[in-house]
C-alpha positions as CSV (number, residue, x, y, z in Angstrom):
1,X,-84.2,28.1,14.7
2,X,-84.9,31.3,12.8
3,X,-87.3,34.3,13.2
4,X,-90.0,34.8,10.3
5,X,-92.8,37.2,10.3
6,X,-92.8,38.0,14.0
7,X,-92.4,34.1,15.0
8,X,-89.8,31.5,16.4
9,X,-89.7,29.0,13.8
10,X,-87.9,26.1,15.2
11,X,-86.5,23.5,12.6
12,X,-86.9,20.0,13.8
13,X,-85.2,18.7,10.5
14,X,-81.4,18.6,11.3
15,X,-79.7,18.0,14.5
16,X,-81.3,19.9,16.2
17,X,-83.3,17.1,18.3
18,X,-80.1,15.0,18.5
19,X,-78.1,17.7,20.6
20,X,-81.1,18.7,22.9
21,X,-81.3,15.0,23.8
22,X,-76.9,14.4,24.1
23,X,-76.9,18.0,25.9
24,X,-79.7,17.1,28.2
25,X,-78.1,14.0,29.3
26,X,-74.7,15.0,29.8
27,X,-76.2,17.7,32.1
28,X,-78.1,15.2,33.8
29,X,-75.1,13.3,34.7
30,X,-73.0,15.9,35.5
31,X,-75.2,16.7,37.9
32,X,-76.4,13.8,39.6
33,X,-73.2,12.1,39.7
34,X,-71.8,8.9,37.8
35,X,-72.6,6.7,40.5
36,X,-76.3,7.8,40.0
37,X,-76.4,7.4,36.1
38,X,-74.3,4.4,35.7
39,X,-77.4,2.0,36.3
40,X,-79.3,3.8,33.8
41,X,-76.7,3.5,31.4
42,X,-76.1,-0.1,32.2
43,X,-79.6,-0.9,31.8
44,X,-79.7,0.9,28.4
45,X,-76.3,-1.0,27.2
46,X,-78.4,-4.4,27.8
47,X,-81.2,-3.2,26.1
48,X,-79.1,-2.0,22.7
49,X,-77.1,-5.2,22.9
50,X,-80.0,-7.1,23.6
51,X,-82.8,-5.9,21.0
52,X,-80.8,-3.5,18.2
53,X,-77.4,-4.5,18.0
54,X,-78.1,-8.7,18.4
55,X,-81.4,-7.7,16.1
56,X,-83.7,-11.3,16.7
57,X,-81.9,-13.0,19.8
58,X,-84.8,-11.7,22.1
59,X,-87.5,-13.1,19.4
60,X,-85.4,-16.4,18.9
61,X,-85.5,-17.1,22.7
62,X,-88.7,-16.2,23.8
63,X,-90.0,-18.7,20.7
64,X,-87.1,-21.0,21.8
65,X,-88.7,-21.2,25.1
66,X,-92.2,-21.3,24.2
67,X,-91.9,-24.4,22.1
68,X,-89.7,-26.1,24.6
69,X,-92.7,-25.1,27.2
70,X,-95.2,-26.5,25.1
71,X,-93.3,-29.9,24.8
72,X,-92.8,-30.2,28.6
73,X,-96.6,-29.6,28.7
74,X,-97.5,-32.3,26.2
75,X,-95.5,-35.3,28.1
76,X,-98.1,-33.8,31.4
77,X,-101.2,-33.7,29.2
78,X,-101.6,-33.3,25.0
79,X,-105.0,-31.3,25.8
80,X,-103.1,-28.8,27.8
81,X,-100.9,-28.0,24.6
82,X,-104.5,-27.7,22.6
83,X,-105.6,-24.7,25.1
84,X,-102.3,-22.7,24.2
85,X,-101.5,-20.8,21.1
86,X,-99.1,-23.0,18.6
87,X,-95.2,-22.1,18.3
88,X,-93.8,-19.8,17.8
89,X,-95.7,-17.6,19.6
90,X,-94.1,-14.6,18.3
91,X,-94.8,-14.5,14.7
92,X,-92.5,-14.2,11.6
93,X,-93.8,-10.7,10.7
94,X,-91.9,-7.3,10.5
95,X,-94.2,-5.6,13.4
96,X,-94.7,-8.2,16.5
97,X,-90.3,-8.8,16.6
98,X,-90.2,-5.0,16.2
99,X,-92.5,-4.6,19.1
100,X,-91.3,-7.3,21.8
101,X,-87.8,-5.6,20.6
102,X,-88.9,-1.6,21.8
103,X,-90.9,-3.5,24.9
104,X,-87.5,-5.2,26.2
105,X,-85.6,-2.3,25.6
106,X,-88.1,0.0,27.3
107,X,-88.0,-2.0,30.3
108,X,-84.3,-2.7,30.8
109,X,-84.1,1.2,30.5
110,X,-87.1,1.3,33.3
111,X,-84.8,-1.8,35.6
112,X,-81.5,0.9,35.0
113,X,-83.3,3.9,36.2
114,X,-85.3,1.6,39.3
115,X,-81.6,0.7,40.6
116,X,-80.1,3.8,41.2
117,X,-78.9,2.6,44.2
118,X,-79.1,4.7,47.6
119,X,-78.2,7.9,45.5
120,X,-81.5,8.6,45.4
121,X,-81.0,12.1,46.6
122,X,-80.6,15.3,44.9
123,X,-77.8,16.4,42.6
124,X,-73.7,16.7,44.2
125,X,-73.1,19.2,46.4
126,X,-70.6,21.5,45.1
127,X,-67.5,20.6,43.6
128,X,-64.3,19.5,45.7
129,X,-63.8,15.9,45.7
130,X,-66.7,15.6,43.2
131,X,-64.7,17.2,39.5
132,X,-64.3,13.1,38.7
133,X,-67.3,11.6,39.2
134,X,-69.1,15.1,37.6
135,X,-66.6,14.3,34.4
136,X,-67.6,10.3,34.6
137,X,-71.0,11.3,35.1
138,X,-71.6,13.5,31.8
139,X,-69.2,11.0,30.1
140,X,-72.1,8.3,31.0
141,X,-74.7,10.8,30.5
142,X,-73.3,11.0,26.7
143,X,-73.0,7.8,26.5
144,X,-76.8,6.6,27.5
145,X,-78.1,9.8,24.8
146,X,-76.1,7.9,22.0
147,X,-77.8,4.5,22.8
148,X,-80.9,6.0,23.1
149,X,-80.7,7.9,20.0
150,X,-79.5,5.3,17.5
151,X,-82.1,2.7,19.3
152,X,-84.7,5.4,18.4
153,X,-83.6,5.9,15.2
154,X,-83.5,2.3,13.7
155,X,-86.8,1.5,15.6
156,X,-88.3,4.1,14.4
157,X,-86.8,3.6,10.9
158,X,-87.9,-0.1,10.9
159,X,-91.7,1.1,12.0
160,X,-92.2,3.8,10.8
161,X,-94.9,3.0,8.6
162,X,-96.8,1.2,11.3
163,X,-97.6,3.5,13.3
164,X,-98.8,7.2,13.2
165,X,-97.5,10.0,15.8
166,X,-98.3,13.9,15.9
167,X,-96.8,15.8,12.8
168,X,-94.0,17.5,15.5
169,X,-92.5,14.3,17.1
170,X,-92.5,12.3,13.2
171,X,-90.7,15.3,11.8
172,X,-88.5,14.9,15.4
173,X,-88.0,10.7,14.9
174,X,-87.0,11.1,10.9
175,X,-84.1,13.6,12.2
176,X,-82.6,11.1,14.1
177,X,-79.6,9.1,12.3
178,X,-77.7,6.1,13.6
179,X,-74.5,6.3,14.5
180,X,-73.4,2.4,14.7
181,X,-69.5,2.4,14.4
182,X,-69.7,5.3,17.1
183,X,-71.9,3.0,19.2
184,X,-69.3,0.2,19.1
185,X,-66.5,2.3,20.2
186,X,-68.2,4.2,23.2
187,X,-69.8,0.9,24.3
188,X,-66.7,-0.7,24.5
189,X,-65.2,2.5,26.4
190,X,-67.4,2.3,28.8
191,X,-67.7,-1.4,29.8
192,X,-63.6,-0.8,29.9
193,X,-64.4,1.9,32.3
194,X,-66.8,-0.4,34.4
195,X,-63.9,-3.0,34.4
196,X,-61.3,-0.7,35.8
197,X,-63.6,1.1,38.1
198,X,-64.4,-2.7,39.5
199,X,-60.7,-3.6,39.9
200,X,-59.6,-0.5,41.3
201,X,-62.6,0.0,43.3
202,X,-64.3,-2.5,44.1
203,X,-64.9,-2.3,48.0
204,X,-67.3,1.0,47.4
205,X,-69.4,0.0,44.7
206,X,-72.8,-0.9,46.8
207,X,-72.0,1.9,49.5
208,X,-71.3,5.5,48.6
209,X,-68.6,7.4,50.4
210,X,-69.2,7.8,54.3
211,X,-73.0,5.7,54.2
212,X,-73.8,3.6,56.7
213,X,-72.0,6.0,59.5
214,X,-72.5,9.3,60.6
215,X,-75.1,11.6,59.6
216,X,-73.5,13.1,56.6
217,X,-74.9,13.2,53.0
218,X,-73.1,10.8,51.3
219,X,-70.2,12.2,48.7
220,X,-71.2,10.6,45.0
């Protein structure tokens, strides 16, 4: 960001993008709560394992599954098979994988944020007895802005020349860079977090504190 001639002039080039979106999302999650934002970032782990890091398993098994639903349909009836489009349904070219790839990963990110659980309500209240799950929260938060960065980035860098987006947001997408060592290190951080929190805690992970009793809002 710099002034010239009279004007903000605001340089999407560097990093600029990439701390608006980690800074964003660690606030997000410091204020709403881990409990809140750990859906979200579970969603987004399946999605990155799913369609970036495992690269063509989604594509394998949905053509996988298409041919072995054509064969079950030719022992009903060979003319039903005729109607249908051949295998593999998803075609060995650079752009339909790419898309069923940013589709899947779109929607597990849609599932995370639909199962928020019945935290629904507005950020913590204050700060006594919340300082941990505030810290867990912006730790997650950090954690979902890395996926969703480097899964932005490598789509975007295997795309690219696909598709066209206003001047502002392409200059935005090409400042993204991967970060996939980093990935691998925080990913496994955080389903070792999951793990302990399950073992230690187990008997309030579908209920927050104090729900299903009086009528005070629940701690996160």
């Amino acid at each position: 960001m710099r002034f010239e001639n009279g004007q903000i002039i605001i340089d999407l080039t560097g990093s600029l993008v990439s701390t608006l979106i980690f800074a964003g999302w660690m606030l997000f999650g410091w204020a709403r709560g881990f409990r809140y934002i750990v859906t979200i970032a579970g969603g987004l782990t399946l999605g990155y394992l799913l369609t970036v890091q495992g690269g063509g398993v989604v594509v394998n098994f949905v053509n996988a599954f298409y041919g072995f639903f054509l064969r079950f349909l030719g022992f009903i009836s060979a003319g039903l098979v005729d109607v249908l489009p051949p295998s593999p349904i998803i075609p060995a070219t650079q752009q339909a994988p790419l898309l069923l790839r940013v589709l899947v990963f779109t929607l597990l990110f849609a599932v995370g944020i639909s199962y928020t659980g019945p935290w629904e309500g507005g950020g913590l209240r204050g700060f006594a007895g919340n300082r941990q799950l505030r810290l867990l929260g912006a730790f997650a938060g950090f954690y979902s802005a890395l996926l969703l960065v480097n899964a932005l980035a490598i789509f975007w860098a295997e795309g690219r020349q696909f598709v066209e987006f206003p001047e502002p947001l392409m200059i935005a997408l090409n400042s993204l860079n991967p970060n996939i060592e980093i990935v691998s290190v925080f990913l496994v951080a955080f389903l070792g977090l999951l793990g302990f929190i399950f073992l230690t805690r187990f008997n309030r992970i579908l209920l927050p504190d104090g729900g299903g009793g009086g009528g005070g809002a629940p701690r996160r």
